[in-house]
C-alpha positions as CSV (number, residue, x, y, z in Angstrom):
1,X,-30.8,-151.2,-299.0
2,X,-27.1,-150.4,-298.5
3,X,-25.9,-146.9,-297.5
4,X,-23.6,-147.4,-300.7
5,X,-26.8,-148.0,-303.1
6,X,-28.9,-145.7,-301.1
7,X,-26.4,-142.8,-302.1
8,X,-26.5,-143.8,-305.7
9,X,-30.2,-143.7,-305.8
10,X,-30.5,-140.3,-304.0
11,X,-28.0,-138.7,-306.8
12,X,-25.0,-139.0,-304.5
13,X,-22.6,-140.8,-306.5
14,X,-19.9,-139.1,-305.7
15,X,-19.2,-138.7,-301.8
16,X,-19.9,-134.8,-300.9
17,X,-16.6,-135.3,-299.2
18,X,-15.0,-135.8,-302.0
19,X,-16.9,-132.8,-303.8
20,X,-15.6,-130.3,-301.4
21,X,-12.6,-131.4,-302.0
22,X,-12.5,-130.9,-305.4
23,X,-14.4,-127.1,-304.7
24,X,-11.4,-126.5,-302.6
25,X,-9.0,-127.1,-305.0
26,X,-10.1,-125.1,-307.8
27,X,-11.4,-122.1,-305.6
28,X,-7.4,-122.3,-304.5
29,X,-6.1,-122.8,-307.5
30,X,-8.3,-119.6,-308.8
31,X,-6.7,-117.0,-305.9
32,X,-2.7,-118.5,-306.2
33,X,-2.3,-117.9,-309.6
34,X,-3.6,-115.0,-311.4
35,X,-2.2,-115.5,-314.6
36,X,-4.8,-115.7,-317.7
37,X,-4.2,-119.1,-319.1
38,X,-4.6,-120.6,-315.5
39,X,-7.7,-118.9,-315.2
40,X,-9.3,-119.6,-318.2
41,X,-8.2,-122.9,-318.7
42,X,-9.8,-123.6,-314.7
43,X,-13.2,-121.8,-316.5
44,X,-13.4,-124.1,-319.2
45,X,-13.0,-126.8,-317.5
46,X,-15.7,-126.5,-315.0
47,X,-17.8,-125.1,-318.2
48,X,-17.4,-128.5,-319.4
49,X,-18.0,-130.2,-316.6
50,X,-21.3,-128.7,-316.0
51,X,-22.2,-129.4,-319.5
52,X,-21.6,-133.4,-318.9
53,X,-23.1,-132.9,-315.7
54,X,-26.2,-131.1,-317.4
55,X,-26.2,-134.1,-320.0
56,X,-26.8,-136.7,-317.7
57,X,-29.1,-135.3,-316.0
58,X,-27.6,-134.3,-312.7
59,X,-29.1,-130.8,-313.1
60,X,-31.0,-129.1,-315.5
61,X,-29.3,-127.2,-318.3
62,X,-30.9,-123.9,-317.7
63,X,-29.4,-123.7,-314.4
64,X,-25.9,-123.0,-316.2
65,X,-27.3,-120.4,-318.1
66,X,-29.0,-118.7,-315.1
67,X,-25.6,-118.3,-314.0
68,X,-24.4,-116.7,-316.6
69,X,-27.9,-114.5,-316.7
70,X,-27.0,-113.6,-313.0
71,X,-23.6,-112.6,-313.7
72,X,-23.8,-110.8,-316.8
73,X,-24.3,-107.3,-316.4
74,X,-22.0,-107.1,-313.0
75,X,-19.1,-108.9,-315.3
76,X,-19.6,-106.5,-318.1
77,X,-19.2,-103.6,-315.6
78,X,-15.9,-105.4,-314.2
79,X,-14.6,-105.8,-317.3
80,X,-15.2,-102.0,-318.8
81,X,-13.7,-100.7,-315.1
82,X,-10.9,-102.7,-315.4
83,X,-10.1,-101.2,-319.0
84,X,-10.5,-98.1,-318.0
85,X,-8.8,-98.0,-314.4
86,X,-6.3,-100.9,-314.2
87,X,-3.8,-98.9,-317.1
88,X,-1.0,-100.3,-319.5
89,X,0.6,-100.1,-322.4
90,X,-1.3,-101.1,-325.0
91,X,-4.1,-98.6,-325.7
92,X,-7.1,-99.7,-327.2
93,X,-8.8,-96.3,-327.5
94,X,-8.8,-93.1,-325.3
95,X,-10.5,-89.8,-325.4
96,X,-10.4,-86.3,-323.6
97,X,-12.2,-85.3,-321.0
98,X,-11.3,-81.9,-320.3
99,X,-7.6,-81.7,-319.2
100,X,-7.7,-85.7,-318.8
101,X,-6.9,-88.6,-321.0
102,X,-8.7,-91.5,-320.6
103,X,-7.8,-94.5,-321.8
104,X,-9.6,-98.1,-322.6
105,X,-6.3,-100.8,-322.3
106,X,-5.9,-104.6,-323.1
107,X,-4.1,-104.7,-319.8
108,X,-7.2,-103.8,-318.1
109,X,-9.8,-105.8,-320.2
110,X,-7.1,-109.3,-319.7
111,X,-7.5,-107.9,-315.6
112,X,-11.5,-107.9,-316.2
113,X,-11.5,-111.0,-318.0
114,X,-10.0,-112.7,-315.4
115,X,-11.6,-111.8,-312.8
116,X,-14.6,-112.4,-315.0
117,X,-13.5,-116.4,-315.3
118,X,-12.8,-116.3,-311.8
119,X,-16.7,-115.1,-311.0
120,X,-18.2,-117.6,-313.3
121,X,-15.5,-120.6,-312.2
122,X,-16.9,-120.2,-308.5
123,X,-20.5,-119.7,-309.3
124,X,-20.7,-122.9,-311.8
125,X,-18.7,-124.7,-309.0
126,X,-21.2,-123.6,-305.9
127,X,-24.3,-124.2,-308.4
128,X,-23.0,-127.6,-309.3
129,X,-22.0,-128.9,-305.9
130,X,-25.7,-127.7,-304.6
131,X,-27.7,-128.8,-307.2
132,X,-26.2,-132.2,-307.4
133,X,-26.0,-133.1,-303.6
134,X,-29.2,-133.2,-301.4
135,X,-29.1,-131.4,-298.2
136,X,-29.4,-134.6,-296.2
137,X,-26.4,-136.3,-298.0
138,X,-24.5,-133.1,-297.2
139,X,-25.2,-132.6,-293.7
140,X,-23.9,-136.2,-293.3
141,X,-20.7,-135.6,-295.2
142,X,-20.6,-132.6,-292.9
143,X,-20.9,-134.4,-290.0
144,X,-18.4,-137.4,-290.7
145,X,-15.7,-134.3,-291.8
146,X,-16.0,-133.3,-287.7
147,X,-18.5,-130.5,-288.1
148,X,-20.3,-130.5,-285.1
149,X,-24.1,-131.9,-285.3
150,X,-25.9,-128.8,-285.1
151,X,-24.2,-126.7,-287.4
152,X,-24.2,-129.7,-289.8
153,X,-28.0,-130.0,-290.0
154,X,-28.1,-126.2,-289.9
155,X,-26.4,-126.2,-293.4
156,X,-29.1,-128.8,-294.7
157,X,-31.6,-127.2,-292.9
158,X,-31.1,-123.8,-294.5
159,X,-30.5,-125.5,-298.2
160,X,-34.3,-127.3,-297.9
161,X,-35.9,-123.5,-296.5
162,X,-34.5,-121.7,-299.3
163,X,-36.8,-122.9,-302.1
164,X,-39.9,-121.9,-299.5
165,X,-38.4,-118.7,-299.1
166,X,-38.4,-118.0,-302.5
167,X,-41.6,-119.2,-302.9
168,X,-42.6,-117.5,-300.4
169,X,-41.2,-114.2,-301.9
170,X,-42.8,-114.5,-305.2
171,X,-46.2,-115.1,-303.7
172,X,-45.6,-111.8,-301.7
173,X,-44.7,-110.2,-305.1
174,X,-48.1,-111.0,-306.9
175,X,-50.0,-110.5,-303.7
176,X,-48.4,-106.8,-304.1
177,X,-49.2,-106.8,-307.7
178,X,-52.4,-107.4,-307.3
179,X,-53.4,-104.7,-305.6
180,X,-51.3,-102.7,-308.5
181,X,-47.7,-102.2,-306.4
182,X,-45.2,-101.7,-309.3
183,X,-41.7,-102.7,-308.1
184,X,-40.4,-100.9,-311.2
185,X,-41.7,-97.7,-311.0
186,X,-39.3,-94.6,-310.5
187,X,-35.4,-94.3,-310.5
188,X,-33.0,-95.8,-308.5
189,X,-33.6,-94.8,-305.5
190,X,-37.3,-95.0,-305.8
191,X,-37.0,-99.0,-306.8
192,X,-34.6,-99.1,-303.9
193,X,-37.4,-98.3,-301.3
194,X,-40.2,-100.2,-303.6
195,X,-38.4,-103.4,-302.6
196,X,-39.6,-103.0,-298.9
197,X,-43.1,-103.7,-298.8
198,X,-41.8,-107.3,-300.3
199,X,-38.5,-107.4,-298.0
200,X,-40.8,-106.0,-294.5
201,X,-43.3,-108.9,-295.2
202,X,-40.6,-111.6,-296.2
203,X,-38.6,-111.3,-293.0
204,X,-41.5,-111.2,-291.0
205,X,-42.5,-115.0,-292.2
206,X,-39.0,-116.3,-292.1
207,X,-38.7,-114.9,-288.8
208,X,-42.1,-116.6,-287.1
209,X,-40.8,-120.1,-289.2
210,X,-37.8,-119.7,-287.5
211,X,-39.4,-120.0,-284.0
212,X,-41.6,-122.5,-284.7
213,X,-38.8,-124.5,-286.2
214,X,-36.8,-123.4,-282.8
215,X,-39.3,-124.7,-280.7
216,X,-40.0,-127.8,-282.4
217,X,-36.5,-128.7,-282.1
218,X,-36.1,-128.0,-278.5
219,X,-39.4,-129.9,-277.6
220,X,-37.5,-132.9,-279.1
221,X,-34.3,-132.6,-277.3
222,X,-32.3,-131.3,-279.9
223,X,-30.0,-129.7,-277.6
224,X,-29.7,-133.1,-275.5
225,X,-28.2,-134.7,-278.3
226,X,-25.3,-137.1,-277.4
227,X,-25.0,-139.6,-279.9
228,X,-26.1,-139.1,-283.4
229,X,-27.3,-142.0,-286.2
230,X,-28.8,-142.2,-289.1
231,X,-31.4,-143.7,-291.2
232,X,-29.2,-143.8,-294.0
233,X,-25.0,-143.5,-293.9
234,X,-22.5,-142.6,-296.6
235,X,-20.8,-144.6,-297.8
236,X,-16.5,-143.7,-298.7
237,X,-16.9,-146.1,-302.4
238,X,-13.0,-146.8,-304.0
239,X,-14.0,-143.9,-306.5
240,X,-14.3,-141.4,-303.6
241,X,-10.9,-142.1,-302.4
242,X,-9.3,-142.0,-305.5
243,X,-11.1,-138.1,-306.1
244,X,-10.2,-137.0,-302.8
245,X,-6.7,-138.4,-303.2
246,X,-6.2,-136.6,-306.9
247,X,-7.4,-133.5,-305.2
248,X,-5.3,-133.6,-302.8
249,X,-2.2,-133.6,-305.0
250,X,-3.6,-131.6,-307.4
251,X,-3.6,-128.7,-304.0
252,X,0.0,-130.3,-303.3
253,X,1.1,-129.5,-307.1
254,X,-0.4,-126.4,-306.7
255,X,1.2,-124.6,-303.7
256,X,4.3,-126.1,-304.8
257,X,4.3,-124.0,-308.2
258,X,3.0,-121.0,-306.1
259,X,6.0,-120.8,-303.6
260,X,8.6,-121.8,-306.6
261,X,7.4,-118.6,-308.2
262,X,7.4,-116.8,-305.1
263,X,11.1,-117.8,-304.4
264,X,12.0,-118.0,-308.5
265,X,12.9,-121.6,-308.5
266,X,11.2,-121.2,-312.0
């Protein structure tokens, strides 16, 4: 089996290389221009490619809509500050508190809105890019950018623990709801410490997994590591080229626009 086929059996069409390349661009593209249109035009689009991405079966469709389940109620909030704080001209409604007007603007909700886009543009980006590439596959790409070897494979490392860890965590919850702990109980403060009898026992685990992964690596000669090879390579296909090539004249095109602004050249 080629590395080429290899990548296309493992769900790695598409080079990681040429992913982060593309997660570069629109993350850059997001904090140069803050103008509406840009913004919401970038948000749709990745919408849309998750959807395609979702439709043939890349990643499941209900990990688009945790997203937006994660990011709800901290966007709502952002978007209700930013009416109330950010000010403008156009009032939507105000009120009186004692001496002081307050007022709700469209300035402020357009502010919250974009920043909103900009949330949910990075956080369908990240889920994409991690649920489509396999920690192997990206430890490689890594690797072949000039990462060094051991900060490579910590990357994949990390991404193959994390599932265990969360399994791990939910298996602490019901052990602690089985001998009738209630996470829920009590204001905010009270939830705040109710966390710790699952947070104490979490980090103990990840912590002794940590040393036995340590050690295990160092009884290998880990550290002694001169030359590294793979089972299975990447492969840089005529389709990766041509990505990483858009991309980088899309980020071209971009600064470009950005310093004509800045200098009003348009």
């Amino acid at each position: 089996m080629t590395s080429h086929s290899m990548s296309k059996v493992r769900g790695a069409s598409i080079d990681p290389r040429a992913k982060l390349a593309w997660l570069a661009l629109v993350i850059v593209t997001l904090f140069l221009f803050e103008e509406p249109a840009v913004q919401f035009t970038v948000a749709l689009l990745v919408l849309g490619l998750a959807i395609i991405g979702s439709v043939r079966g890349d990643f499941k469709f209900e990990a688009i809509i945790g997203v937006f389940k994660a990011l709800a109620g901290m966007l709502i909030v952002v978007v209700v500050l930013q009416g109330f704080l950010r000010g403008g001209e156009t009032t939507i409604f105000s009120f009186q508190v004692l001496a002081l007007t307050v007022r709700f603007t469209l300035e402020g909700v357009t502010l919250g809105l974009v920043v909103a886009s900009r949330f949910i543009s990075i956080s369908l980006c990240a889920v994409m890019f991690f649920l489509s590439t396999e920690a192997y596959v990206l430890s490689i790409g890594l690797y072949r950018l000039g990462v060094p070897f051991r900060y490579a494979y910590l990357v994949s490392m990390a991404l193959e623990r994390l599932p265990r860890t969360v399994g791990l965590m939910r298996a602490i919850e019901n052990a602690q709801a089985a001998r009738g702990f209630d996470v829920e109980k009590g204001g905010i403060l009270q939830r705040f410490m109710n966390v710790m009898p699952i947070l104490i026992p979490l980090e103990i685990n990840v912590l002794r997994e940590a040393g036995q992964m340590a050690v295990a690596l160092e009884i290998r000669g880990f550290e002694n590591v001169r030359t590294v090879s793979f089972l299975y390579d990447l492969s840089f296909g005529r389709s990766d080229r041509v990505l990483i090539l858009l991309a980088g004249v899309g980020l071209v095109v971009a600064l470009g626009m950005k310093a004509a602004l800045l200098f009003g050249l348009v």
